[in-house]
TILUM-719695 format. One record per residue (C-alpha): residue number from 1; residue in one letter; x, y, z. Coordinates in steps of 0.1 Angstrom, whole numbers, plus 5000, padded with zeros to 4 digits. Example, Ala and Ser with C-alpha at 12.3 -4.5 7.8 and 13.67 -1.06 7.14 Angstrom:
NODE num residu    X    Y    Z
NODE   1      A 5123 4955 5078
NODE   2      S 5137 4989 5071
//
This chain:
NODE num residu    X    Y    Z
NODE   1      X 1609 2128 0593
NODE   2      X 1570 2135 0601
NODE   3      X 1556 2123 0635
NODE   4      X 1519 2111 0638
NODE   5      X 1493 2141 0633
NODE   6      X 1473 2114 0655
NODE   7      X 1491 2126 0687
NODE   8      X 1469 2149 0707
NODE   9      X 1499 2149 0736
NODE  10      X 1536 2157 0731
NODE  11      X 1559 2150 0760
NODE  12      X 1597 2144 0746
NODE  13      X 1616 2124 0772
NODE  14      X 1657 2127 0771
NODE  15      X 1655 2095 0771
NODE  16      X 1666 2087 0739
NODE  17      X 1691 2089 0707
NODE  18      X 1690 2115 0684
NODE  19      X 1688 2110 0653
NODE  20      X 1684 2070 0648
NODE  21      X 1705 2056 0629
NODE  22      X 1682 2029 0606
NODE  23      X 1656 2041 0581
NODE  24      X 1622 2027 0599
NODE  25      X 1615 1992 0587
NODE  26      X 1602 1977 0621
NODE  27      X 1568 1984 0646
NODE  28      X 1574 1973 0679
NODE  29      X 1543 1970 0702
NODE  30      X 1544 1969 0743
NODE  31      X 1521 1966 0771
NODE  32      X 1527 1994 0794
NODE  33      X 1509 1971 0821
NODE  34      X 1486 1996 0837
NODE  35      X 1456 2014 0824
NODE  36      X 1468 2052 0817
NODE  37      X 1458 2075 0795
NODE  38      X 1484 2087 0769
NODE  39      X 1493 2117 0790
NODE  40      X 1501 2101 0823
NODE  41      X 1520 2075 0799
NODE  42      X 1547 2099 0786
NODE  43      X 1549 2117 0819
NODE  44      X 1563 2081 0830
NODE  45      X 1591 2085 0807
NODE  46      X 1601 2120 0816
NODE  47      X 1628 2114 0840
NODE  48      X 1662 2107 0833
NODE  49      X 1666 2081 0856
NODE  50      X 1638 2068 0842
NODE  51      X 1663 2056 0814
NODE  52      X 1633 2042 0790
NODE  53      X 1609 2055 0765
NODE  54      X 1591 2051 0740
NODE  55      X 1581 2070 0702
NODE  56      X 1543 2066 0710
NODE  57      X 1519 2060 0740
NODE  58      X 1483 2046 0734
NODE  59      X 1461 2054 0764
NODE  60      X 1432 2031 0777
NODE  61      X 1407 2061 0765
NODE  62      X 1422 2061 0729
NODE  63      X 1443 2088 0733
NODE  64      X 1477 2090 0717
NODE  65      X 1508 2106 0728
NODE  66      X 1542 2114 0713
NODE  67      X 1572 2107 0737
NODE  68      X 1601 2103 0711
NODE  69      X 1600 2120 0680
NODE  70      X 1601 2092 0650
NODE  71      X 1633 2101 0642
NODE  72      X 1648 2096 0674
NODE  73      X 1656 2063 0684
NODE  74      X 1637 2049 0720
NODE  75      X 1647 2035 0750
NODE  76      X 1625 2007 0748
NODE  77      X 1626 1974 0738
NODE  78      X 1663 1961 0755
NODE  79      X 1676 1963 0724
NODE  80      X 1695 1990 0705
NODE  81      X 1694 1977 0674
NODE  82      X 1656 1967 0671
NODE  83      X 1646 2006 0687
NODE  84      X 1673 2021 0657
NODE  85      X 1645 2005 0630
NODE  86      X 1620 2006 0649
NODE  87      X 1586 2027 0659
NODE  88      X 1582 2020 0695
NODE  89      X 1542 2020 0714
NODE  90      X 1537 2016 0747
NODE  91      X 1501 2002 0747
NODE  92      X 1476 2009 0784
NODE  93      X 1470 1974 0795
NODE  94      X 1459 1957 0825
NODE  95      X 1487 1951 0848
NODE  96      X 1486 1907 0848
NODE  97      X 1482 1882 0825
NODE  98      X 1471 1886 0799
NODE  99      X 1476 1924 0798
NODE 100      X 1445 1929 0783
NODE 101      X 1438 1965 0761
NODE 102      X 1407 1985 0761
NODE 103      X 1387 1984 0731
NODE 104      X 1399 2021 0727
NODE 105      X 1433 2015 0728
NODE 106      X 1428 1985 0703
NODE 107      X 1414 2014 0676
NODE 108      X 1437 2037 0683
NODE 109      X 1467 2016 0682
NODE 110      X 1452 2000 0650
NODE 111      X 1450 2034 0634
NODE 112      X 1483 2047 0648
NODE 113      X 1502 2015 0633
NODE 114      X 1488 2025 0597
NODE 115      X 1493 2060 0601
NODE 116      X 1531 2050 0604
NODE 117      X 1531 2026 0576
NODE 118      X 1515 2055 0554
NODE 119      X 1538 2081 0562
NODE 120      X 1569 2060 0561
NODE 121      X 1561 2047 0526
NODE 122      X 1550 2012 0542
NODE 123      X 1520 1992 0519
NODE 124      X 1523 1958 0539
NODE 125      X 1529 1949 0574
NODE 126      X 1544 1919 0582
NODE 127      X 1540 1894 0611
NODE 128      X 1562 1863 0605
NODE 129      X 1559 1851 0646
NODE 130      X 1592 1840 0642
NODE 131      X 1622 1855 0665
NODE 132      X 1652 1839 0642
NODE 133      X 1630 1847 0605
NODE 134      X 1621 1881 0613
NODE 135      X 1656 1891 0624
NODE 136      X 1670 1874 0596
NODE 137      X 1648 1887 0575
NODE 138      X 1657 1922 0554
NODE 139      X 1621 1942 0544
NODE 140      X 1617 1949 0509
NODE 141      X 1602 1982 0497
NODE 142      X 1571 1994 0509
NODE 143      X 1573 1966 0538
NODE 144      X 1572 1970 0575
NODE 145      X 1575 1941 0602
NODE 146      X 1562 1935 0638
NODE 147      X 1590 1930 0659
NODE 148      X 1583 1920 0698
NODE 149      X 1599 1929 0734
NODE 150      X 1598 1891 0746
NODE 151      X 1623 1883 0720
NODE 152      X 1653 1909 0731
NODE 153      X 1647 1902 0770
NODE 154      X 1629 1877 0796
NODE 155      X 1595 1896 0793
NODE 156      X 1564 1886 0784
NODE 157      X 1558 1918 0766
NODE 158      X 1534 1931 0748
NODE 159      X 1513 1903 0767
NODE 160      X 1496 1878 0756
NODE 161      X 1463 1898 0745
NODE 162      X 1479 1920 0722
NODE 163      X 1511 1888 0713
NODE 164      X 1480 1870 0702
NODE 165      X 1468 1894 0680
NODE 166      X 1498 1906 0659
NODE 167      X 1483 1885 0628
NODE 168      X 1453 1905 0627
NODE 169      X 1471 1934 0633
NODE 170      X 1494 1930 0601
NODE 171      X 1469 1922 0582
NODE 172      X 1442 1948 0593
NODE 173      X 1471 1973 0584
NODE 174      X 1479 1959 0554
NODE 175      X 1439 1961 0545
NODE 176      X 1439 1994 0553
NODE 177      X 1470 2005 0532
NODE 178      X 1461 1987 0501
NODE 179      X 1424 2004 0504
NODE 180      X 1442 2040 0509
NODE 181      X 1467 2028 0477
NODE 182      X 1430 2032 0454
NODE 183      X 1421 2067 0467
NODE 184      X 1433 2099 0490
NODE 185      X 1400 2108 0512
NODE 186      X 1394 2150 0519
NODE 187      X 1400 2144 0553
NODE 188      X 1431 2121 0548
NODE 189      X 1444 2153 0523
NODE 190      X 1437 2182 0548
NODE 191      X 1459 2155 0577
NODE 192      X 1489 2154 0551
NODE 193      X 1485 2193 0541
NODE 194      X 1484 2202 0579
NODE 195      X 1514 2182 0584
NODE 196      X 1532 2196 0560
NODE 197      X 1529 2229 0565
NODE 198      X 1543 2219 0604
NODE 199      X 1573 2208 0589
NODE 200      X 1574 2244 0571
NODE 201      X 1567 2269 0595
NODE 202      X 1605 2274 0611
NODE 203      X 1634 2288 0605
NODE 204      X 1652 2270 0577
NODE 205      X 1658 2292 0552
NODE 206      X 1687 2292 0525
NODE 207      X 1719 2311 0525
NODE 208      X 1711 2328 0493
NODE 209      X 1681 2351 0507
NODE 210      X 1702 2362 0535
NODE 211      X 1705 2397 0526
NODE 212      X 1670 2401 0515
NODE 213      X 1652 2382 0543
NODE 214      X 1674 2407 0572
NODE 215      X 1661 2438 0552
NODE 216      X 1629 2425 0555
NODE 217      X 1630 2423 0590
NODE 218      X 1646 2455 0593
NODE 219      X 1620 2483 0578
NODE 220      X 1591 2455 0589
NODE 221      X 1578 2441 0562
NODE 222      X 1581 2407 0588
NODE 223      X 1581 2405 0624
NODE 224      X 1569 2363 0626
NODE 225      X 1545 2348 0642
NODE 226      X 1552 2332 0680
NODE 227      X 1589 2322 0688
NODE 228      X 1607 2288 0679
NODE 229      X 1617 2262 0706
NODE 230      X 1650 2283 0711
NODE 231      X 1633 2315 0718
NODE 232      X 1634 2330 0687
NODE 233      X 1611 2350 0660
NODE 234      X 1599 2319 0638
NODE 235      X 1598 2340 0606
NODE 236      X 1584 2305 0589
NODE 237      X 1601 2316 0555
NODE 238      X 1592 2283 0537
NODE 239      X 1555 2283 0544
NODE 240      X 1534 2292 0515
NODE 241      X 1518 2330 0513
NODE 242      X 1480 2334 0512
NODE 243      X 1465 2363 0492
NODE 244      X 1458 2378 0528
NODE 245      X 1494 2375 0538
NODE 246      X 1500 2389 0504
NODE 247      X 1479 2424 0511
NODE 248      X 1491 2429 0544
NODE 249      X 1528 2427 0531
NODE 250      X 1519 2452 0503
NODE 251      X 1501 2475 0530
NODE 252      X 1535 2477 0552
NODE 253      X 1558 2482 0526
NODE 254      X 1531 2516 0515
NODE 255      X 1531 2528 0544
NODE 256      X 1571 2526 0548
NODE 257      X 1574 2543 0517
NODE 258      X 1541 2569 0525
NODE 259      X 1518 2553 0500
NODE 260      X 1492 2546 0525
//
């Protein structure tokens, strides 16, 4: 499961539940109630005795941070079962009534919310504004549905700013989506391609080119490229080869074998 390419901050806080255990059918938008940026937001959640969290932080500025990875499940809106389903974003706001959002924040958390409908093969977002017809309610393919703190505890979460604008919200998204259903942009391509080749360069590799990815290592035909989260080489065998990569493999293996 991708996380946003939006995200210019990553802070994971152990606050959290690993792996969730819903597919993600549900966006659930807070007020943070204070006006932080996106990096000061996750650093909120770092502790442990914190115990909360959140997937995403939008800072007053626009900037977005990632505090739970999307498949995780958050600490976040007092109620396990909504954070299982769930996307999780803690919004900077004003800290009183109505919790107000920055103009930045409004963008960014507009283009934040589609980016997770895209990428989790959502083309409508739904508002219904209803505590007992949303729960009740099971999304069909392709749907996603708003979801709010105020109905899982005695909150007025996400405020009534941001409360008051779920309708636009949904249907802003769903805009968006069904504009995006007509026609990939360049710049939308080269987001997905980057992300994909993320989710390529590690260490996952199949059992069945064992033998022949440890020789490779061995008379240095590879020595990877930076180490992986647990200190190791991260050989990133499923990433694709470029023609570059391609001459500069060839040029090893000749001079191993005195042919260059």
């Amino acid at each position: 499961m991708s996380n946003s390419p939006l995200a210019t901050v990553t802070q994971i806080s152990p606050n959290r539940n690993s792996p969730r255990n819903h597919k993600i059918d549900r966006i659930t938008i807070h007020c943070f109630v204070g006006q932080v940026t996106a990096r000061r937001g996750c650093e909120v959640f770092q502790p442990a005795s914190k115990k909360a969290s959140c997937n995403y932080v939008v800072g007053y500025d626009g900037s977005i941070g990632l505090c739970v990875d999307e498949g995780d499940r958050s600490w976040c809106s007092s109620s396990p079962a909504n954070d299982h389903r769930a996307v999780t974003i803690e919004t900077a706001s004003d800290n009183k009534h109505p919790y107000a959002v920055t103009e930045k924040a409004y963008a960014a958390l507009l283009d934040l919310v589609t980016d997770i409908c895209r990428r989790n093969g959502a083309k409508k977002l739904l508002w219904f504004g209803d505590k007992d017809k949303t729960l009740a309610y099971t999304p069909q393919a392709g749907e996603m549905v708003m979801t709010v703190h105020r109905w899982f505890a005695n909150k007025a979460c996400p405020g009534d700013y941001l409360y008051g604008r779920h309708g636009e919200i949904a249907a802003e998204v769903t805009r968006r989506l069904d504009e995006e259903d007509d026609e990939m942009s360049y710049e939308q391509f080269k987001q997905y391609m980057s992300q994909y080749r993320k989710e390529l360069q590690d260490n996952d590799c199949g059992e069945w080119s064992k033998e022949a990815r440890e020789w490779a290592i061995q008379v240095g035909l590879f020595a990877g490229n930076g180490t992986t989260s647990d200190g190791q080489p991260n050989m990133m065998w499923q990433d694709q080869l470029s023609r570059e990569q391609a001459a500069q493999l060839f040029y090893r293996f000749a001079k191993n074998n005195g042919l260059a």
